[in-house]
FIROMAR-8308 format. One record per atom (N, C-alpha, C): x, y, z; residue in three letters. Coordinates in steps of 0.1 Angstrom, whole numbers, padded with zeros to 4 digits, always signed. Example, Ala and Ser with C-alpha at 12.3 -4.5 7.8 and 13.67 -1.06 7.14 Angstrom:
+0132-0057+0078Ala+0123-0045+0078Ala+0132-0033+0078Ala+0128-0022+0071Ser+0137-0011+0071Ser+0129+0000+0079Ser
END
This chain:
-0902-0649-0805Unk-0900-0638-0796Unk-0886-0639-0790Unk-0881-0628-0786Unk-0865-0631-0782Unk-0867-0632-0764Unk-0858-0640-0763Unk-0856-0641-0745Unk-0860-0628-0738Unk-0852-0619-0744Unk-0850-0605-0733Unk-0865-0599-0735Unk-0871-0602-0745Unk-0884-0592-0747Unk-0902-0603-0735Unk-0896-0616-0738Unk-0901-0623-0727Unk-0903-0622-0712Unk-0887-0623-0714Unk-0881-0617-0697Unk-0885-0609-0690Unk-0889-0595-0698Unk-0893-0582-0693Unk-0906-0586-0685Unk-0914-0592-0691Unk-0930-0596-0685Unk-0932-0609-0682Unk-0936-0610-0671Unk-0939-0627-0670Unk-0953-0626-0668Unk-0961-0636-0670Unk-0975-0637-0671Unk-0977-0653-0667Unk-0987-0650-0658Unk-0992-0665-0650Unk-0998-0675-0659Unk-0999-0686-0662Unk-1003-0694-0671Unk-1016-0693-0669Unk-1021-0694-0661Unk-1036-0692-0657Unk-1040-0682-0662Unk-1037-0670-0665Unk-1038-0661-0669Unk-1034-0663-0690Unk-1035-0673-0694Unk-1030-0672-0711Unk-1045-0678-0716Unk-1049-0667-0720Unk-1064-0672-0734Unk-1060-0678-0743Unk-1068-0693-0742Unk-1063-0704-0752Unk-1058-0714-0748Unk-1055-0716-0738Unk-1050-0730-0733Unk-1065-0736-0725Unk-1067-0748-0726Unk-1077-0757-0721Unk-1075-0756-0707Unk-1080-0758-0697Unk-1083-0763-0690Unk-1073-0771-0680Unk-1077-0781-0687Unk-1068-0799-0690Unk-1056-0794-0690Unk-1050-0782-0701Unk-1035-0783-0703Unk-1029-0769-0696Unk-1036-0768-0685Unk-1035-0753-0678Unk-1031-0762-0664Unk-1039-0769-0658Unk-1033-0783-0649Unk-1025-0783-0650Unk-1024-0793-0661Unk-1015-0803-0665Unk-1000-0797-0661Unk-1000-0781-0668Unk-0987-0772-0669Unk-0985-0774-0652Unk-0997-0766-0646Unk-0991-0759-0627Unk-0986-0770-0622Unk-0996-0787-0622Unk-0991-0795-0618Unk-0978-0799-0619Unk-0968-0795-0630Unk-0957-0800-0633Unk-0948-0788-0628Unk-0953-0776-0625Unk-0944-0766-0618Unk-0940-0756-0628Unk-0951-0759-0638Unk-0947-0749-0651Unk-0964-0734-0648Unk-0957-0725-0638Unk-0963-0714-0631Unk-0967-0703-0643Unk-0956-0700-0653Unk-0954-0688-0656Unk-0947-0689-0666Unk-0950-0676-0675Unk-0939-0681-0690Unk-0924-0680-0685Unk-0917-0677-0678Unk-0905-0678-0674Unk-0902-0693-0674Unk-0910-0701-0663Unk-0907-0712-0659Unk-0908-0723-0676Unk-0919-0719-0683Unk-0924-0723-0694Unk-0910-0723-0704Unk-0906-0709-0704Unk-0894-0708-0715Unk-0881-0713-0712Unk-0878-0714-0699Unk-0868-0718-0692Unk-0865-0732-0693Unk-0879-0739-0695Unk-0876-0758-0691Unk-0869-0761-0705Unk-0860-0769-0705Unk-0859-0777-0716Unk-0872-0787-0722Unk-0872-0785-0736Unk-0880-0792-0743Unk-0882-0808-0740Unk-0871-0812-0739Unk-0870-0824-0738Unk-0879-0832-0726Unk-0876-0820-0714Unk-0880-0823-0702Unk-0893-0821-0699Unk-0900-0809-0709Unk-0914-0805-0709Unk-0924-0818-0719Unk-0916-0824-0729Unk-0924-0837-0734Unk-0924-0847-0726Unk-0916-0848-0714Unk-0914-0862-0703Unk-0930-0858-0700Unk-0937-0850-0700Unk-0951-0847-0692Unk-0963-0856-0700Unk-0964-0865-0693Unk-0979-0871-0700Unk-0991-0861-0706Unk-0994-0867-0712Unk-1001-0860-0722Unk-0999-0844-0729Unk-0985-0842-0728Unk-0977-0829-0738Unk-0970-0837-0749Unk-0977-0835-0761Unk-0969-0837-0770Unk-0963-0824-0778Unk-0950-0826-0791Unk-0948-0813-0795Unk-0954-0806-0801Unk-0966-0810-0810Unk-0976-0800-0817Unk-0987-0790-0804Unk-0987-0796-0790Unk-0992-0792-0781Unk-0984-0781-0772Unk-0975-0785-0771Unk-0963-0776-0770Unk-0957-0763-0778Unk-0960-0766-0787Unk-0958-0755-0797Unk-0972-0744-0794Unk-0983-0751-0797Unk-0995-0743-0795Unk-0997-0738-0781Unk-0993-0744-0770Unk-0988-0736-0755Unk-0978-0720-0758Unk-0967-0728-0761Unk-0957-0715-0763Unk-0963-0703-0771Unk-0974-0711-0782Unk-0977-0696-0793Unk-0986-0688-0785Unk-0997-0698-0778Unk-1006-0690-0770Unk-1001-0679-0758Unk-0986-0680-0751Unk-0985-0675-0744Unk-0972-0664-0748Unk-0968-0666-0758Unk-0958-0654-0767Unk-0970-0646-0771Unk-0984-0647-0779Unk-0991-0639-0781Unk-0995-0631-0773Unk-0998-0639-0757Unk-1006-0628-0751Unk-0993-0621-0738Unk-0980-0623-0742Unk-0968-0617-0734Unk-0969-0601-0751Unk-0968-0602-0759Unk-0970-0594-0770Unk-0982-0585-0769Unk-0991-0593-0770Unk-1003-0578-0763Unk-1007-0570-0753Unk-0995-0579-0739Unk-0992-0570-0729Unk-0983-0556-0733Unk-0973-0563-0742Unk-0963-0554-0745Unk-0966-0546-0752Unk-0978-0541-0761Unk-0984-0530-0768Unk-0988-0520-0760Unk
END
């Protein structure tokens, strides 16, 4: 999904069907609120987070690019 089409909508993590629980925490505790904050962090900085790894990370970002996409329908 491209930045600017992201940008337009931000959606609260709390708000993304498909993330656990555990990794919905995990996110707020670390100050990751919203896909903005989400798309914004460097990668690098988002695997410093105990228990994020990149195949978890990837399935974060898809879950919340899909449901920024079904807002946008």
């Amino acid at each position: 999904m491209k930045q600017s089409i992201w940008r337009k909508k931000k959606v609260d993590i709390k708000d993304v069907v498909g993330i656990s629980d555990k990794l919905r925490s995990l996110l707020i505790d670390n100050d990751i609120n919203d896909s903005n904050n989400l798309f914004d962090a460097k990668e690098d900085e988002l695997l410093e987070i105990k228990g994020l790894g990149a195949k978890t990370l990837e399935k974060i970002k898809d879950k919340v690019t899909e449901h920024l996409q079904s807002a946008n329908d």
